[in-house]
Biopython code that builds the backbone (N, CA, C, O; Angstrom):
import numpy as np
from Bio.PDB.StructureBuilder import StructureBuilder

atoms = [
    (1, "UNK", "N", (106.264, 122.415, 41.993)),
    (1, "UNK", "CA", (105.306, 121.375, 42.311)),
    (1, "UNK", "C", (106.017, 120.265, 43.088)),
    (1, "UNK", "O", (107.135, 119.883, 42.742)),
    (2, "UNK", "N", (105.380, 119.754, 44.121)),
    (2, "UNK", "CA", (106.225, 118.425, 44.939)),
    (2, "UNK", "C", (105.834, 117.592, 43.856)),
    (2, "UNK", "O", (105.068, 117.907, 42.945)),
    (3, "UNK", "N", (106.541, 116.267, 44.054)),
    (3, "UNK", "CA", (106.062, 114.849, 44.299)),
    (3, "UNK", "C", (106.214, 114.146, 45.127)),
    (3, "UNK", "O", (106.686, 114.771, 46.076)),
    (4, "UNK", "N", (106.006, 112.536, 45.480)),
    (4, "UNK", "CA", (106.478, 112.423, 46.368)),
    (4, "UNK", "C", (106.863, 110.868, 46.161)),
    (4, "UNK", "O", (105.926, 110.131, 45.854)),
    (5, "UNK", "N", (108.223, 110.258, 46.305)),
    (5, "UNK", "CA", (108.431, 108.709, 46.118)),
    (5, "UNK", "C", (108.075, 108.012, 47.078)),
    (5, "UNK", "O", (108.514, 108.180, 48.216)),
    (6, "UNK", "N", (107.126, 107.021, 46.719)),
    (6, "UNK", "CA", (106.915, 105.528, 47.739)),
    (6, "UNK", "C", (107.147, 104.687, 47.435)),
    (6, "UNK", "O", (107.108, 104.339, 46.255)),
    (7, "UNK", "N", (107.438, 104.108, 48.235)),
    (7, "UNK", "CA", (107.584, 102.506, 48.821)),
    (7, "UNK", "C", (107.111, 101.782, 47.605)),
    (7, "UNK", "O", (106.186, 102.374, 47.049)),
    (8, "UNK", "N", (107.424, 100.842, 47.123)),
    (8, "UNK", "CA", (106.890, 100.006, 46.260)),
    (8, "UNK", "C", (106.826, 98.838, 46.190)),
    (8, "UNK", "O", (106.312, 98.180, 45.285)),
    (9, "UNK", "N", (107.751, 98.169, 47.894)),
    (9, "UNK", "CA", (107.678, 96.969, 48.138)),
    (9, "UNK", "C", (107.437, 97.043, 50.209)),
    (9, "UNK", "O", (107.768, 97.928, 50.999)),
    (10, "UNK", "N", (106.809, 95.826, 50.422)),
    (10, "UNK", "CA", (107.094, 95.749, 52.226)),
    (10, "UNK", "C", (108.195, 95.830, 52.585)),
    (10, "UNK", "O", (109.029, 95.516, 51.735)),
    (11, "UNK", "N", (108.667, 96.222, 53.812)),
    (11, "UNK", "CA", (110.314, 96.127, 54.548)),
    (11, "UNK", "C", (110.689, 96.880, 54.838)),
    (11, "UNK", "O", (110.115, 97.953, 54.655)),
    (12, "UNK", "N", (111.997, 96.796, 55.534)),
    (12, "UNK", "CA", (112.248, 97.928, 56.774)),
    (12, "UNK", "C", (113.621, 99.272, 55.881)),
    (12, "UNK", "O", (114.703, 99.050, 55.337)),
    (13, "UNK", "N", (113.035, 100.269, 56.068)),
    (13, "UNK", "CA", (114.101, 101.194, 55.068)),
    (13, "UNK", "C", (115.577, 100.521, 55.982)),
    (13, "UNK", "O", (115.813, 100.462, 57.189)),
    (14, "UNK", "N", (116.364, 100.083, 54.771)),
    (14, "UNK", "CA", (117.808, 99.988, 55.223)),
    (14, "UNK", "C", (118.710, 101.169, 54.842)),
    (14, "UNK", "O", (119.549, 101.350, 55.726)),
    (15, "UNK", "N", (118.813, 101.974, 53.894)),
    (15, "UNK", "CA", (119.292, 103.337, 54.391)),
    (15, "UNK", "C", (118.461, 104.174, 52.962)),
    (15, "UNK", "O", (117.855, 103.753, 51.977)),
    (16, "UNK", "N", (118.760, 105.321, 53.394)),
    (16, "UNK", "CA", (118.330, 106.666, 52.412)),
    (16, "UNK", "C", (119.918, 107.081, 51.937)),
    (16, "UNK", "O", (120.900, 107.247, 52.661)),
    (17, "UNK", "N", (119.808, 107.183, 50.505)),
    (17, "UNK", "CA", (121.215, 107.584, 50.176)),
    (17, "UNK", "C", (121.109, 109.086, 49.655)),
    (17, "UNK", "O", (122.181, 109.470, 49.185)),
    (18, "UNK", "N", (120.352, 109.788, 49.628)),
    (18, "UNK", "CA", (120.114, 111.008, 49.752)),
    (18, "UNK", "C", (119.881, 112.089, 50.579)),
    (18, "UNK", "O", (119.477, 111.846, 51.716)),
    (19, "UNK", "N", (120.065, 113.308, 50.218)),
    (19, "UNK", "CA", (119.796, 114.365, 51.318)),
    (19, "UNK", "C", (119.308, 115.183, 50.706)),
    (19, "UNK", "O", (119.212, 115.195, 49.479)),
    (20, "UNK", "N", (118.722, 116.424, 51.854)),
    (20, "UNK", "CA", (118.080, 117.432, 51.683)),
    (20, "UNK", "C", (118.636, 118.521, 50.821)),
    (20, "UNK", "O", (119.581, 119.191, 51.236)),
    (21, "UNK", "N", (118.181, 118.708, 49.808)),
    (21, "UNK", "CA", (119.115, 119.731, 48.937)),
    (21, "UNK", "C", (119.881, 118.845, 47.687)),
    (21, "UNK", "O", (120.614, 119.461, 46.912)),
    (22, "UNK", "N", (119.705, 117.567, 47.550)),
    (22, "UNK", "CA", (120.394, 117.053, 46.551)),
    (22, "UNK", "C", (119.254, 116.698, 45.505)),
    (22, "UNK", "O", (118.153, 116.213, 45.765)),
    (23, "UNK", "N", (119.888, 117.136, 43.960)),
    (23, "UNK", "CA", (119.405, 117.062, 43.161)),
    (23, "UNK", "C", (119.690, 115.711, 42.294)),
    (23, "UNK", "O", (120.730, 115.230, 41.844)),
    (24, "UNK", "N", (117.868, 115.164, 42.236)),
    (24, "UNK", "CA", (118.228, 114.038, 41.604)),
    (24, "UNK", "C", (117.542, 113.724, 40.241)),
    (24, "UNK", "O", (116.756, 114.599, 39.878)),
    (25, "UNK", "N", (117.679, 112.662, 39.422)),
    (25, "UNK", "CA", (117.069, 112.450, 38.378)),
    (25, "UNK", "C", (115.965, 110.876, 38.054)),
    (25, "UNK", "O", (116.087, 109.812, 38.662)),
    (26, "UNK", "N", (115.426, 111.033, 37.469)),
    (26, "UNK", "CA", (114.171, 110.156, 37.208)),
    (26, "UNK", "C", (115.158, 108.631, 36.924)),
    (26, "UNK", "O", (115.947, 108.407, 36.006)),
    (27, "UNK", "N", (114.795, 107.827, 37.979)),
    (27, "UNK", "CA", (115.463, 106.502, 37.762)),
    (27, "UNK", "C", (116.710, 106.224, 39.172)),
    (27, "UNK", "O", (117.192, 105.219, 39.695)),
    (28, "UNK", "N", (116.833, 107.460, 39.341)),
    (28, "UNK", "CA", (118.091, 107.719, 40.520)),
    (28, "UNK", "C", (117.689, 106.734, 41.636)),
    (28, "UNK", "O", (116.531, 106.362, 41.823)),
    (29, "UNK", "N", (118.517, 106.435, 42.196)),
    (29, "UNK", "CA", (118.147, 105.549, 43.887)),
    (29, "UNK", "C", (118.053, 106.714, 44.782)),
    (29, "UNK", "O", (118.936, 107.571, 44.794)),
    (30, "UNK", "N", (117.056, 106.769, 45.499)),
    (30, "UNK", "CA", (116.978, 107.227, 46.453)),
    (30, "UNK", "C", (116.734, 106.991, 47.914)),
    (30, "UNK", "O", (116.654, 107.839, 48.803)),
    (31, "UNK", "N", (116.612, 105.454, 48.020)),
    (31, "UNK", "CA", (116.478, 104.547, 49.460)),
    (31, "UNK", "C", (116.802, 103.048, 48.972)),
    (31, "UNK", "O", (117.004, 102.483, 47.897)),
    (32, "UNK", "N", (116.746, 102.717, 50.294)),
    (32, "UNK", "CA", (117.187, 100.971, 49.717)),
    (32, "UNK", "C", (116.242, 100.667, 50.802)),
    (32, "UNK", "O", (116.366, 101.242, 51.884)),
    (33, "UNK", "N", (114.972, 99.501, 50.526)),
    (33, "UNK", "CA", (113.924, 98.614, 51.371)),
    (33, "UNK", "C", (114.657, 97.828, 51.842)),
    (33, "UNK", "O", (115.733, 97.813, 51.243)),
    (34, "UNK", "N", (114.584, 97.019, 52.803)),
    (34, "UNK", "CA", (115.084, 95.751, 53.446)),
    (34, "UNK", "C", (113.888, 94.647, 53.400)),
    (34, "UNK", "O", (113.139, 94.599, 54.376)),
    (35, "UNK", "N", (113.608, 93.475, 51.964)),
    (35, "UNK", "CA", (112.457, 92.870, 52.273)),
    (35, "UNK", "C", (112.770, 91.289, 52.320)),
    (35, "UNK", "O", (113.439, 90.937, 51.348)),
    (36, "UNK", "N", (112.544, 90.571, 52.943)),
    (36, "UNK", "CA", (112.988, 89.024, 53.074)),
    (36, "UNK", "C", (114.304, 89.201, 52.927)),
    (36, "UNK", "O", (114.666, 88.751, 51.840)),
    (37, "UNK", "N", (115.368, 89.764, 53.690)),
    (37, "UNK", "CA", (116.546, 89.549, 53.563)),
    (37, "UNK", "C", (117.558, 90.119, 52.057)),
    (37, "UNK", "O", (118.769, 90.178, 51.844)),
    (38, "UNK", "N", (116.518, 90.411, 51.366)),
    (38, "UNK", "CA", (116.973, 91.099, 49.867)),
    (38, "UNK", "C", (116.844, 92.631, 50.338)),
    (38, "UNK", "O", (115.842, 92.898, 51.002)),
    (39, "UNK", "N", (117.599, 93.488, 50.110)),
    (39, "UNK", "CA", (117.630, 94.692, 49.563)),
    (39, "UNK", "C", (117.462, 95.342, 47.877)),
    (39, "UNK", "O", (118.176, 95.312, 46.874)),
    (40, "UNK", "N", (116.325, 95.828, 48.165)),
    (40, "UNK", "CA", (115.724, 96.693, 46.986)),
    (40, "UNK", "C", (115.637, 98.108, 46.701)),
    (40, "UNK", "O", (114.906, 98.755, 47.450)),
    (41, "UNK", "N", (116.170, 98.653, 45.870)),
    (41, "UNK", "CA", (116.316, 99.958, 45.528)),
    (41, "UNK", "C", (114.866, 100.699, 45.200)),
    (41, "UNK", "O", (114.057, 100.245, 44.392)),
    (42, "UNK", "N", (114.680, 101.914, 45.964)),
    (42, "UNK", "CA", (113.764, 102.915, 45.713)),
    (42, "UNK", "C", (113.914, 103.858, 44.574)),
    (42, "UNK", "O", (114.775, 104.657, 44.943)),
    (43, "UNK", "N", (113.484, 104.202, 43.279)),
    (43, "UNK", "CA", (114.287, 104.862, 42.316)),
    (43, "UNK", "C", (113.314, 105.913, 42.226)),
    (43, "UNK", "O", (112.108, 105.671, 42.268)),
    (44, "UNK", "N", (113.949, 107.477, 42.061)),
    (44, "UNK", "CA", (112.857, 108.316, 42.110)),
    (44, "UNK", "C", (111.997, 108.441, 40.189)),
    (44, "UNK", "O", (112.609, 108.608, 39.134)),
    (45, "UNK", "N", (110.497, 108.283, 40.383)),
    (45, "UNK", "CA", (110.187, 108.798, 38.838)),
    (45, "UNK", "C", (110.395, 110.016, 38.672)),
    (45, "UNK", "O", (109.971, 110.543, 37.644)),
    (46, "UNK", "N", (110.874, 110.531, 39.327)),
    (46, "UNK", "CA", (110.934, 111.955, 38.747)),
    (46, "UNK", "C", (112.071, 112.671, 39.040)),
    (46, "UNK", "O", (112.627, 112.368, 40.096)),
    (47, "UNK", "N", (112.764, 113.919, 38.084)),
    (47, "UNK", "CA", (113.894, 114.838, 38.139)),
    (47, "UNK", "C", (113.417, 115.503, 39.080)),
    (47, "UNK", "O", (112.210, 115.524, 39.323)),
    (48, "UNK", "N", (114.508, 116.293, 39.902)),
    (48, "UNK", "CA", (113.810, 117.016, 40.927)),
    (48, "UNK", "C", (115.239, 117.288, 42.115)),
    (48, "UNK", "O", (116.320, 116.701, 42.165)),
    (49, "UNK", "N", (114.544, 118.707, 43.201)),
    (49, "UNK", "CA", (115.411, 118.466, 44.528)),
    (49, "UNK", "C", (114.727, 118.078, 45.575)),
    (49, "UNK", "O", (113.620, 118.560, 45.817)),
    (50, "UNK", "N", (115.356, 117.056, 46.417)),
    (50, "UNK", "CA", (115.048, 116.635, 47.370)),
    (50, "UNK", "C", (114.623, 118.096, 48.482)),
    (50, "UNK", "O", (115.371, 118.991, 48.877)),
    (51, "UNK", "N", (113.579, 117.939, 48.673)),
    (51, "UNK", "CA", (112.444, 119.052, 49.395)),
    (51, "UNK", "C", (112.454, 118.279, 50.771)),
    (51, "UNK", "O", (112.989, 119.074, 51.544)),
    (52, "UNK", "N", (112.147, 117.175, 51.445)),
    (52, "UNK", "CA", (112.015, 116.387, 53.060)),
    (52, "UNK", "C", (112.493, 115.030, 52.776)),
    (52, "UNK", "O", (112.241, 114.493, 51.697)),
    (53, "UNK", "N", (113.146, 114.473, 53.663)),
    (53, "UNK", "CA", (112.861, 112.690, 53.629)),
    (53, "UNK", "C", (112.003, 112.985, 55.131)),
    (53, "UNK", "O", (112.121, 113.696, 56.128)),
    (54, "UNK", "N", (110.956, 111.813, 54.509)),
    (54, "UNK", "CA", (109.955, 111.542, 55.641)),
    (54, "UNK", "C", (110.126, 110.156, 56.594)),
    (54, "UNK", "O", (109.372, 109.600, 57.392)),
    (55, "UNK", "N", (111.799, 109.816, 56.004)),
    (55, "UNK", "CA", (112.118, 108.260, 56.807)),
    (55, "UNK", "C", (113.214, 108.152, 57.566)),
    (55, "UNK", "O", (113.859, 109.164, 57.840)),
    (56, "UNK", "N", (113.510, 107.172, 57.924)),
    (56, "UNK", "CA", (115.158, 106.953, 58.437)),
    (56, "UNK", "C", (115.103, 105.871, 58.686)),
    (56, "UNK", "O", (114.013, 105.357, 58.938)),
    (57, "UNK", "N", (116.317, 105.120, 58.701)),
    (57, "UNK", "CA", (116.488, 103.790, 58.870)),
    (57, "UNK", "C", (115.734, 102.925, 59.430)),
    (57, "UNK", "O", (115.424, 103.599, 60.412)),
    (58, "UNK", "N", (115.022, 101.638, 59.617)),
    (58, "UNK", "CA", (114.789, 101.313, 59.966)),
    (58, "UNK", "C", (113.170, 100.915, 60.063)),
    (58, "UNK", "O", (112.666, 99.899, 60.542)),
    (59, "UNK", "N", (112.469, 102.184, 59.379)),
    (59, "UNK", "CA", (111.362, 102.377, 59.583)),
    (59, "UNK", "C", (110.297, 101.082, 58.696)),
    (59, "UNK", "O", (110.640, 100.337, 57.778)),
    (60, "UNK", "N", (109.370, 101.159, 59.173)),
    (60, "UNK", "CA", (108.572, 99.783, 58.660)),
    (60, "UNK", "C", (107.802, 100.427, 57.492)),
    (60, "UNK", "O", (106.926, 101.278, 57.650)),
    (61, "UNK", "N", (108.172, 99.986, 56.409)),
    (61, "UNK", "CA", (107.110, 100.524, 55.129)),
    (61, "UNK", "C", (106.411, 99.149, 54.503)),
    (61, "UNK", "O", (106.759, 97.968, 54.465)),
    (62, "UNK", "N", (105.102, 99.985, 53.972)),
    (62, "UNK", "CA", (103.583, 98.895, 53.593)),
    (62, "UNK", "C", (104.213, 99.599, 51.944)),
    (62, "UNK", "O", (105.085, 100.418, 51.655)),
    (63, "UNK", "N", (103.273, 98.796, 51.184)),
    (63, "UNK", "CA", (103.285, 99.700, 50.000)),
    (63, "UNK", "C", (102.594, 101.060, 49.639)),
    (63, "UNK", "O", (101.374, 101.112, 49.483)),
    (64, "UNK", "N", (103.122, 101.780, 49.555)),
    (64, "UNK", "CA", (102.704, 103.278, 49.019)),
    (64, "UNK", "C", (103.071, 103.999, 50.008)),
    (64, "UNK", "O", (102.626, 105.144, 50.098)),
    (65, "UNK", "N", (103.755, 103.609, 50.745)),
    (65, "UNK", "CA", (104.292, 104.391, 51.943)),
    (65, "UNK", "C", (104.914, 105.645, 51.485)),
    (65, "UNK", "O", (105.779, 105.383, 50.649)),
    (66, "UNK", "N", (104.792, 107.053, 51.739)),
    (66, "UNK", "CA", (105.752, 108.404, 51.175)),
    (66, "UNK", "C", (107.082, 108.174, 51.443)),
    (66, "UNK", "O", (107.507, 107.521, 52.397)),
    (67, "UNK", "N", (107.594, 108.600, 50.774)),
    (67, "UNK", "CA", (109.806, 108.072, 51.591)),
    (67, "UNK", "C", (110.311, 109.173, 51.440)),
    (67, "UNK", "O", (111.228, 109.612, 52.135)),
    (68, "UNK", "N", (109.583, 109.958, 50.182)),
    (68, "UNK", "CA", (110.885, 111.410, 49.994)),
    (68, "UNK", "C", (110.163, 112.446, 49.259)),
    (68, "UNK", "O", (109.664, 112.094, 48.190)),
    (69, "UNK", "N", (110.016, 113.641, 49.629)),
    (69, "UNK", "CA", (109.022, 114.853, 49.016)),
    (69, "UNK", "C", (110.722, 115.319, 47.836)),
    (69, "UNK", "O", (111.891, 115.542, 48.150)),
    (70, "UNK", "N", (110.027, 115.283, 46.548)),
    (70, "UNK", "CA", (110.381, 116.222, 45.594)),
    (70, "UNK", "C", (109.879, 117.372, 45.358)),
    (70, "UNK", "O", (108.660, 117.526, 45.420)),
    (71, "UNK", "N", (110.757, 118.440, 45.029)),
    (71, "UNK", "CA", (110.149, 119.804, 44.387)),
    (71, "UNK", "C", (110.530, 119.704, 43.123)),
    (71, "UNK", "O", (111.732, 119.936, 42.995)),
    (72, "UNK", "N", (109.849, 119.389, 41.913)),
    (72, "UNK", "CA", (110.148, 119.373, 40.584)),
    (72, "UNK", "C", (109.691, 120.219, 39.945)),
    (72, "UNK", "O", (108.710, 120.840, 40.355)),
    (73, "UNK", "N", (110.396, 120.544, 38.499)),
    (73, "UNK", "CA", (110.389, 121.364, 37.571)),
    (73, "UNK", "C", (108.913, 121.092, 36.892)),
    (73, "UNK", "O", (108.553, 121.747, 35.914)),
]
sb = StructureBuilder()
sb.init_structure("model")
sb.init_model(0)
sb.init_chain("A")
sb.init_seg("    ")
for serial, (resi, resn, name, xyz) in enumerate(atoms, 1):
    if name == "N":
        sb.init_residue(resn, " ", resi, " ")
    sb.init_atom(name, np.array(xyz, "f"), 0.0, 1.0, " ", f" {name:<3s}", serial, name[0])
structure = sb.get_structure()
């Protein structure tokens, strides 16, 4: 089954610390937002392998924006 982590704040992705094929766990960072000058961590809810990132640096995220397809157990 996918899931998929979003965005949970405005701002520009400052990096993805994950890749395709890496297995992560519920709470894990999986991006960092860039919002008013603060950087905020993306944490995935769920265990799982990274299945797509749908971002890359820079990109402008609203809230609920998709950032990273999981394939979970």
């Amino acid at each position: 089954m996918e899931q998929i982590v979003r965005a949970h704040m405005p701002g520009l992705v400052a990096r993805v610390v994950v890749n395709v094929g890496d297995r992560v766990q519920k709470g894990q960072e999986v991006a960092v937002i860039n919002c008013m000058k603060t950087e905020l961590s993306v944490q995935s809810e769920y265990d799982g392998v990274v299945k797509e990132i749908l971002v890359k640096e820079w990109d402008e995220m609203e809230v609920g924006s998709p950032m990273v397809v999981l394939d979970v157990e």
